[in-house]
LODOBA-602663 format. One record per residue (C-alpha): y, z, x; residue number from 0; residue in one letter. Coordinates in Angstrom, 3 decimals, always signed. Layout:
REM LODOBA-602663
+----------+----------+----------+-----+------+
!        Y !        Z !        X !  nr ! rest !
+----------+----------+----------+-----+------+
!        Y !        Z !        X ! NUM !    A !
...
+----------+----------+----------+-----+------+
***
This chain:
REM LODOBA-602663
+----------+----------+----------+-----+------+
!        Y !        Z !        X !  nr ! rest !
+----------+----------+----------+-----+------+
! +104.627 !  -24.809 !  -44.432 !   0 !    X !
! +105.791 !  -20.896 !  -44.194 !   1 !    X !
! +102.903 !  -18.642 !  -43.507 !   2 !    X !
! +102.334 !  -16.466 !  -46.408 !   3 !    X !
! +102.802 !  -12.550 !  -45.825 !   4 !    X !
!  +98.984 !  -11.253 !  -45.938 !   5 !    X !
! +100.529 !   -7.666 !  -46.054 !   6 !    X !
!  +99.627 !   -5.408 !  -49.219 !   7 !    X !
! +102.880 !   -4.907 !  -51.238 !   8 !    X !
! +104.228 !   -3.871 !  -54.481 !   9 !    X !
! +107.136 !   -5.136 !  -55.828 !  10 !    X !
! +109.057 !   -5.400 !  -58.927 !  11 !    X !
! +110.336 !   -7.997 !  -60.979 !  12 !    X !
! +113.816 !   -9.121 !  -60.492 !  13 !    X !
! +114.952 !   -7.766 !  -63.765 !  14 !    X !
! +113.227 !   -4.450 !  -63.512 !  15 !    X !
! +114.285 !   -3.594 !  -60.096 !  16 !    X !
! +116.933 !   -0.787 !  -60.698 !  17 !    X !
! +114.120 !   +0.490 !  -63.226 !  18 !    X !
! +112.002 !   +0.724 !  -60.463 !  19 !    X !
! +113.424 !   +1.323 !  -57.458 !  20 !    X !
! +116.986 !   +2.556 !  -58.564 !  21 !    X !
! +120.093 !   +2.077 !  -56.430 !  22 !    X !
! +120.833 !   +0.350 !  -53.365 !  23 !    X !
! +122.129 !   +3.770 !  -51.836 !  24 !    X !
! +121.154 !   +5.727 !  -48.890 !  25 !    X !
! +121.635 !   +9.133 !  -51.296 !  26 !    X !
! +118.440 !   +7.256 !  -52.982 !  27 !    X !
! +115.404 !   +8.968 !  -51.560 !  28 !    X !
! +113.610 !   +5.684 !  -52.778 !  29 !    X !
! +116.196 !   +3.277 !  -50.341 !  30 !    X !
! +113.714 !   +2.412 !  -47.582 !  31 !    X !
! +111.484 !   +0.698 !  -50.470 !  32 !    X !
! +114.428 !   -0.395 !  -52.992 !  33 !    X !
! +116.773 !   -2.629 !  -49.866 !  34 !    X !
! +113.996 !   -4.614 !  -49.575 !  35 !    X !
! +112.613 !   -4.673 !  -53.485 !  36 !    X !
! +108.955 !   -3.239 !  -52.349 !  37 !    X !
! +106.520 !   -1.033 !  -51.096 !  38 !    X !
! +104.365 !   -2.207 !  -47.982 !  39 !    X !
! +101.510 !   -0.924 !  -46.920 !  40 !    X !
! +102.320 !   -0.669 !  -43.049 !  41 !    X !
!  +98.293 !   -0.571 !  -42.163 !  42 !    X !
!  +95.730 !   -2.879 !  -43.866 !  43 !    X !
!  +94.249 !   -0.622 !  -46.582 !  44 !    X !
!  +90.857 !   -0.775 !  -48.458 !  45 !    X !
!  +90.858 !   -3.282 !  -51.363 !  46 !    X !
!  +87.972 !   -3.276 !  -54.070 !  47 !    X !
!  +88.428 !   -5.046 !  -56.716 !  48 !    X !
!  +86.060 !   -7.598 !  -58.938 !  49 !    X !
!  +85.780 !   -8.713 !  -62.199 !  50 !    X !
!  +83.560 !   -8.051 !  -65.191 !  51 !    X !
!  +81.519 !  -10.546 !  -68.000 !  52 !    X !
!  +80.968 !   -8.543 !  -71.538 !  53 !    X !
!  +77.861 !   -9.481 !  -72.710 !  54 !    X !
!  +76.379 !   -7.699 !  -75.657 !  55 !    X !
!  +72.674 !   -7.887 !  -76.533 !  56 !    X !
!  +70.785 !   -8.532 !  -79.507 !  57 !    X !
!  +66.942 !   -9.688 !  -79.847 !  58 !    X !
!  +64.309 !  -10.681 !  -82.946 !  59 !    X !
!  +61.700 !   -8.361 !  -83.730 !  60 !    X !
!  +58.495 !   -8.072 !  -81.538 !  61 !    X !
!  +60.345 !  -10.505 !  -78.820 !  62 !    X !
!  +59.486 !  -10.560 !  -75.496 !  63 !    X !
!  +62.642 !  -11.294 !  -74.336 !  64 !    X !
!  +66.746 !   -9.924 !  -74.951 !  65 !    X !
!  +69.330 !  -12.779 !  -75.578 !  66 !    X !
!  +72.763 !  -11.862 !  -74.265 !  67 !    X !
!  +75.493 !  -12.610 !  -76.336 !  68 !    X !
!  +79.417 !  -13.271 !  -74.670 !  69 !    X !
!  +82.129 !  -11.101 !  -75.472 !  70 !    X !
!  +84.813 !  -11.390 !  -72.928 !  71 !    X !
!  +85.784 !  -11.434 !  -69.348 !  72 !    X !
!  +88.282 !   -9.439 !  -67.475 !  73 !    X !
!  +89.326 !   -8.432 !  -63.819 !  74 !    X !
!  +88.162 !   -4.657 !  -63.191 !  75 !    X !
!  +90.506 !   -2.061 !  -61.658 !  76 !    X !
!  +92.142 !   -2.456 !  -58.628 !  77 !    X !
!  +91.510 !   +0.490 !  -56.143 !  78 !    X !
!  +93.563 !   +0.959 !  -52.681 !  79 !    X !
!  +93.486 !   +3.060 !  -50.433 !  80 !    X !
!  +95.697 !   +3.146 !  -47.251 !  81 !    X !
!  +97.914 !   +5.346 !  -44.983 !  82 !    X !
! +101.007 !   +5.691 !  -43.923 !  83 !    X !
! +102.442 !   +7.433 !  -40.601 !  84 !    X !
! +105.308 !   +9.102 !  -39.249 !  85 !    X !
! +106.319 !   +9.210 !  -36.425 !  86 !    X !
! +109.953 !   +9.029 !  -36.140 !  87 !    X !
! +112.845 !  +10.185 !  -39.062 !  88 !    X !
! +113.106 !   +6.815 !  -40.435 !  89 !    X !
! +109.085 !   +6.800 !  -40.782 !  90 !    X !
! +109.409 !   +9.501 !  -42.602 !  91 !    X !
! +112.038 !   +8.948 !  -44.982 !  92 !    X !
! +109.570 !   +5.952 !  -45.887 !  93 !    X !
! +106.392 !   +8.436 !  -46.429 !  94 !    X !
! +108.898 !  +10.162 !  -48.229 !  95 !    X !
! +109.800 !   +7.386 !  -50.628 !  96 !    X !
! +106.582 !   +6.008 !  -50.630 !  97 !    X !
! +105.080 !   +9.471 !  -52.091 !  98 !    X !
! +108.307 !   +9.922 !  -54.587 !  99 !    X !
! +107.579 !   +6.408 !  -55.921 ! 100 !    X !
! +104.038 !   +7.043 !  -57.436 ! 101 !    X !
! +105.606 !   +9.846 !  -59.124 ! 102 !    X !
! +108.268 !   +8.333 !  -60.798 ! 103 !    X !
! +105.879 !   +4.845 !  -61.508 ! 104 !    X !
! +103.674 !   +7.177 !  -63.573 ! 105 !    X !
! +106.361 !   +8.362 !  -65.757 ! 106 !    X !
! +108.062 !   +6.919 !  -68.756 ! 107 !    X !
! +111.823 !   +7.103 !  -69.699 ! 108 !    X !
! +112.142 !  +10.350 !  -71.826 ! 109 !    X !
! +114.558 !  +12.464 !  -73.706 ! 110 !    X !
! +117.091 !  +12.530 !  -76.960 ! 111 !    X !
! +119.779 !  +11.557 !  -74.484 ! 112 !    X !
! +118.242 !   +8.845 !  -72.536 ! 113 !    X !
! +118.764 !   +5.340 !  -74.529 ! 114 !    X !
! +115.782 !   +3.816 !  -72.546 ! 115 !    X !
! +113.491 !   +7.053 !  -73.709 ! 116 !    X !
! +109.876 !   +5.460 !  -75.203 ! 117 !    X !
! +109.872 !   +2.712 !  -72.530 ! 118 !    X !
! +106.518 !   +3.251 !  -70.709 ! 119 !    X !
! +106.270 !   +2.739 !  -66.713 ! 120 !    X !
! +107.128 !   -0.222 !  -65.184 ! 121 !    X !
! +104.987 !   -3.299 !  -64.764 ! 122 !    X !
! +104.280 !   -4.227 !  -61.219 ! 123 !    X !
! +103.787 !   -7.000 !  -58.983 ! 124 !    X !
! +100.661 !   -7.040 !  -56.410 ! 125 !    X !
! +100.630 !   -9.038 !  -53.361 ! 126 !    X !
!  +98.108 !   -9.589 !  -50.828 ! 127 !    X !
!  +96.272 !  -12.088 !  -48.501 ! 128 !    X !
!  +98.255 !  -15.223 !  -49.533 ! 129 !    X !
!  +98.241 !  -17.219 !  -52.702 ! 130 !    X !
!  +94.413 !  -17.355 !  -53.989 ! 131 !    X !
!  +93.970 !  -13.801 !  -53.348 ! 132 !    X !
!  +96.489 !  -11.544 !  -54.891 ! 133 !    X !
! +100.001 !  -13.459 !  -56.023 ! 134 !    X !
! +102.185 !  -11.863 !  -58.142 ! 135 !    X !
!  +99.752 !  -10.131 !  -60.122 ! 136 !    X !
! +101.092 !   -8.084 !  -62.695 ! 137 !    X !
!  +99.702 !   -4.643 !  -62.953 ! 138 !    X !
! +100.658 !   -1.232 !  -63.660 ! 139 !    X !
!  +99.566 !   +2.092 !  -61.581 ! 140 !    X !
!  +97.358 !   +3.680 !  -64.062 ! 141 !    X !
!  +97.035 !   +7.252 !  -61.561 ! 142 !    X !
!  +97.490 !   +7.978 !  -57.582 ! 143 !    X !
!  +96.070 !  +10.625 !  -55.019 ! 144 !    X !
!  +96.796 !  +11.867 !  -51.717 ! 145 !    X !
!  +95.842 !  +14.706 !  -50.063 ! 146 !    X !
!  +98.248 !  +17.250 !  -47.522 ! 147 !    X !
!  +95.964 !  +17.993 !  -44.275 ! 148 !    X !
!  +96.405 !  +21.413 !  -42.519 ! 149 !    X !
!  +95.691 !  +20.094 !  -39.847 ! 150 !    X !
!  +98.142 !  +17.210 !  -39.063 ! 151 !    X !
! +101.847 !  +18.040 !  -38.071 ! 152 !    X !
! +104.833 !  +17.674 !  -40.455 ! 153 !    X !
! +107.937 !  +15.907 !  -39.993 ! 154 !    X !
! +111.407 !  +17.261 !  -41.372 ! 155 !    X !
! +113.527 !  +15.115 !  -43.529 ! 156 !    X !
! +116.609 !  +16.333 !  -43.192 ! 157 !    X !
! +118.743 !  +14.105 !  -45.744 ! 158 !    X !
! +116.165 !  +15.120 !  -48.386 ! 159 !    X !
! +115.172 !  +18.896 !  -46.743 ! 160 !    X !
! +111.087 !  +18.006 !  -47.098 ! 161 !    X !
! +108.433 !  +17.557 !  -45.056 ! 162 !    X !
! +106.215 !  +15.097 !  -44.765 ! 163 !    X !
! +102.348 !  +14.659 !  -43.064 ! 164 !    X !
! +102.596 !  +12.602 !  -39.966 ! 165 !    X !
!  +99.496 !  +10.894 !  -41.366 ! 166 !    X !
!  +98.636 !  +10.296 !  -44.869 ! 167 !    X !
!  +96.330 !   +8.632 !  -46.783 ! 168 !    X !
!  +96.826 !   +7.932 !  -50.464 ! 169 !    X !
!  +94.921 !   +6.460 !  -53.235 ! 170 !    X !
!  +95.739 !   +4.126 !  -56.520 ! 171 !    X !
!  +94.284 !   +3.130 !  -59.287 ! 172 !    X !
!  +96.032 !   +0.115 !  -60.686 ! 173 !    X !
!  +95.144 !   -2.386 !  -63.265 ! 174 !    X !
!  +96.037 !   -6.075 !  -64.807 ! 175 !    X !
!  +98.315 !   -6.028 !  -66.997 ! 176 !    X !
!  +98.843 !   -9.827 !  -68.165 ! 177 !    X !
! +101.252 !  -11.279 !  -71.400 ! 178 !    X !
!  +98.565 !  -12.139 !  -73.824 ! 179 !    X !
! +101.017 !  -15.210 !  -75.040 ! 180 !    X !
! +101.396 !  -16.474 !  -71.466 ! 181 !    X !
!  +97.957 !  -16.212 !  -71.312 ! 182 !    X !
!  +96.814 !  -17.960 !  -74.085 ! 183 !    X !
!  +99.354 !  -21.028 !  -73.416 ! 184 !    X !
!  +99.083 !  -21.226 !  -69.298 ! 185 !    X !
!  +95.901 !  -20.409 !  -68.302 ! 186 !    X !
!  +93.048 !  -23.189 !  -67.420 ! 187 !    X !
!  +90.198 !  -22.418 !  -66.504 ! 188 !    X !
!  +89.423 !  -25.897 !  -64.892 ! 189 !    X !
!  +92.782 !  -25.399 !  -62.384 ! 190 !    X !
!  +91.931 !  -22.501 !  -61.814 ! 191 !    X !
!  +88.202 !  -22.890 !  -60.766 ! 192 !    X !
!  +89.612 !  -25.531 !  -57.960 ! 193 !    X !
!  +92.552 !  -23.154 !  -56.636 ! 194 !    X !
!  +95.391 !  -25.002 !  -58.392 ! 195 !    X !
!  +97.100 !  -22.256 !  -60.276 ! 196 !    X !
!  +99.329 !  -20.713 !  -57.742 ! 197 !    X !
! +102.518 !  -21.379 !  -56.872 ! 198 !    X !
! +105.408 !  -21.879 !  -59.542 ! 199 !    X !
! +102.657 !  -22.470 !  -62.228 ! 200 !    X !
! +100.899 !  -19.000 !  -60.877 ! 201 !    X !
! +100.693 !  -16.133 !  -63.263 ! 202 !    X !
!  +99.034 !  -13.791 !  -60.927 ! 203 !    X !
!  +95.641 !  -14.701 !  -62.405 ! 204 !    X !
!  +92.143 !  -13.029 !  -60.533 ! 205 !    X !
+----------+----------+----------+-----+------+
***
């Protein structure tokens, strides 16, 4: 059996991918990410994530006692936070991309002219730490932070003419974003409790 990549990535679906990512071209600033169809976090970030149960509350007059009352369930945000160095020109090119990306994934399509304009950002897939941790899960980068040091150097990009930090940390915010039909028809919550819903029949389900 193939050892799954434990690496933090984003990716996008097969059918999205020039939405995403755009060409296959090295005039592209987004190529480093879009030849391979992702973004990889080249250090292991800091994951918190969890998951919530709605209850809301209701009790009889003079009891001692509330009596919680189930609403729903649903995964909470997803918050990373890693860097990304570099060191040499290619390095860099990939800060570079990496930094475009969240600008453009935060954006819809736009304008009188643009036939695609009203289509919101992409939806995204999440990967990390093998199958019954993060597979596939389908979310969409709600905002993103990073903060430019004075005190770290800055590397040249020629191709592009920017610079980039030779270390940066940045910050998302993303969150589950699942097809309420799929939902209702795949998920089980009995598979699921024993670790069977992954592979082929895997939604991306937390």
């Amino acid at each position: 059996m193939a050892v799954a990549d434990m690496r933090c990535s984003l990716r996008a679906k097969e059918s999205g991918v020039p939405f995403v990512f755009g060409e296959r071209s090295e005039s592209n600033v987004l190529f480093p990410l879009a030849r391979v169809n992702r973004l990889v976090f080249p250090y292991t970030p800091t994951v918190q994530s969890g998951n919530t149960a709605e209850y809301d509350e209701y009790s009889y007059t003079q009891s001692a006692y509330k009596y919680p009352s189930y609403v729903k369930s649903y995964p909470k945000e997803i918050l990373i936070s890693g860097d990304f160095t570099a060191q040499t020109i290619p390095e860099a090119k990939y800060v570079l991309a990496v930094m475009h990306f969240f600008k453009s994934i935060t954006k819809p399509y736009f304008g009188s002219s643009n036939q695609r304009a009203g289509t919101p950002p992409a939806i995204l897939l999440l990967n990390y730490l093998g199958r019954l941790q993060f597979n596939d899960v389908p979310v969409i980068v709600k905002d993103y932070s990073f903060i430019l040091e004075p005190n770290v150097d800055y590397v040249y990009v020629e191709d592009f003419d920017s610079y980039v930090p030779a270390k940066l940390n940045i910050s998302i915010t993303l969150e589950t974003y699942y097809n309420p039909r799929a939902l209702r028809d795949n998920f089980d919550l009995d598979k699921f409790r024993e670790g069977k819903m992954f592979g082929n029949s895997n939604r991306g389900y937390i």
